[in-house]
C-alpha positions, -999 to +999 in steps of 0.1 A: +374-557-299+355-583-318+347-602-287+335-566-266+311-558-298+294-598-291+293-593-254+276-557-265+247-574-290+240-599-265+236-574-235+216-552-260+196-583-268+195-594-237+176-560-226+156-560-256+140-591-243+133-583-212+111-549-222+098-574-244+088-600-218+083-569-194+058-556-219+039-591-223+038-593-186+021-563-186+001-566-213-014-597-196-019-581-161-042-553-181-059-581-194-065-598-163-078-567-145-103-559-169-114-600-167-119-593-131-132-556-133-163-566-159-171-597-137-170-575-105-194-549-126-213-579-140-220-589-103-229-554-091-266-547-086-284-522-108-306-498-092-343-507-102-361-475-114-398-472-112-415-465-147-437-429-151-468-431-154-469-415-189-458-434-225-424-406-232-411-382-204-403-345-215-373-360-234-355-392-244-347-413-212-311-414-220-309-379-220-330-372-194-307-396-172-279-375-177-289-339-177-323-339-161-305-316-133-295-290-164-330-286-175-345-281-138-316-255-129-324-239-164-356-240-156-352-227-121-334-200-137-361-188-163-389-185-135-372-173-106-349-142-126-368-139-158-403-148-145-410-175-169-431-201-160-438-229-182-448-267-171-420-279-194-394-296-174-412-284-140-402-303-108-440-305-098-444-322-132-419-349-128-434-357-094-468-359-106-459-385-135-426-405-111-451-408-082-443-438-066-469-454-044-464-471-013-480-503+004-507-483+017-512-467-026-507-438-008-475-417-030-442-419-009-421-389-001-383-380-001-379-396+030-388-432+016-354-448-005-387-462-027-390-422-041-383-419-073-354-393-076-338-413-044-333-446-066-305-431-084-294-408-059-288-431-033-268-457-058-249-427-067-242-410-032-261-382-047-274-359-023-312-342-033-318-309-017-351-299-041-378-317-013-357-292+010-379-268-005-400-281-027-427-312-024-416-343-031-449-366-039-481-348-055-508-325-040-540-342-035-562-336-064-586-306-055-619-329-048-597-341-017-587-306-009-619-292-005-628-277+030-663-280+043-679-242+043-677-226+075-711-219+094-722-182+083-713-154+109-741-147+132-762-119+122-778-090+141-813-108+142-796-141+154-783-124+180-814-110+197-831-144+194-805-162+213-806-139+240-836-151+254-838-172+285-856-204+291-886-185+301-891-167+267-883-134+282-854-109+272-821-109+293 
C-alpha cells in the first residue's frame, strides 16, 4: 500500500512537471511569435500620407483617421433627409484642402493611387465609392471657369443689311 501511494506522488509529480514544462514551452513559443510578429510589422512599409494644405483639419488627425467616414455619412444624412447644409465636414471641403498635385501641378483624381483618400484605402483594401458620384480633385476656381460671352443674336436691322448683294442692291 505504502509502495502504490510512492508510485502515485511520483506519477502525480511526474504530470505536474510536464504541464509545467508544457506551460514554459508555450510560454516561450508566445514569446517567440510576438519577436517575429513586431520585426515583420517593424519591416512593413507605412503608407505615406500627403499633408492638407491648411495648419488643423476639421478635427484632431487621430480622430479624423478613424471616423472620418462617420462624420461624412452623418453629414450625408443631414443634407440629403433633413436639408442641412453646412461646409463642416463636407467632402468638397476635404478635397479642396487634401488636393494632391501631380507632376504636371495639375490636382490628381480618384483614379491616380497618388489621391489623397486612395493612400489609405489602397493600404487597407478599402474600396471608395464617393468619386462614384461625387468629384474627386477641386473645381477650377471661377476666373478659369469663365466662358467668353456669346456674340449677341442678330437683330431685325442686321438682318436687312446683310441681305444685300455685292452690287449694293436688295435681294
Amino acid at each position: 500500500m505504502v509502495s502504490m501511494k510512492r508510485h502515485n506522488k511520483k506519477e502525480n509529480d511526474n504530470q505536474a512537471n510536464t504541464v509545467r514544462s508544457g506551460k514554459r514551452m508555450a510560454v516561450v513559443c508566445l514569446f517567440l511569435a510576438t519577436l517575429f510578429s513586431l520585426a515583420a510589422v517593424a519591416d512593413t512599409p507605412m503608407p505615406e500620407i500627403p499633408k492638407g494644405k491648411g495648419d488643423k483639419c476639421m478635427d484632431d488627425t487621430d480622430v479624423m483617421r478613424k471616423s472620418h467616414m462617420d462624420k461624412l455619412l452623418h453629414k450625408r444624412d443631414r443634407t440629403m433627409y433633413q436639408g442641412i447644409r453646412t461646409e463642416q465636414f463636407s467632402l468638397k471641403q476635404c478635397i479642396s484642402c487634401h488636393v494632391v498635385v501631380g507632376q504636371d501641378q495639375k490636382p490628381v483624381s480618384a483614379a491616380s493611387p497618388k489621391h489623397f483618400c486612395r493612400v489609405c484605402h489602397d493600404y487597407a483594401s478599402v474600396k471608395i465609392d464617393c468619386f462614384e458620384c461625387h468629384a474627386s480633385k477641386p473645381r477650377p476656381q471661377a476666373a478659369a471657369l469663365s466662358v467668353p460671352a456669346m456674340p449677341a443674336a442678330p437683330t431685325r436691322s442686321d438682318e436687312t443689311s446683310n441681305n444685300t448683294s455685292a452690287t449694293g442692291g436688295s435681294l
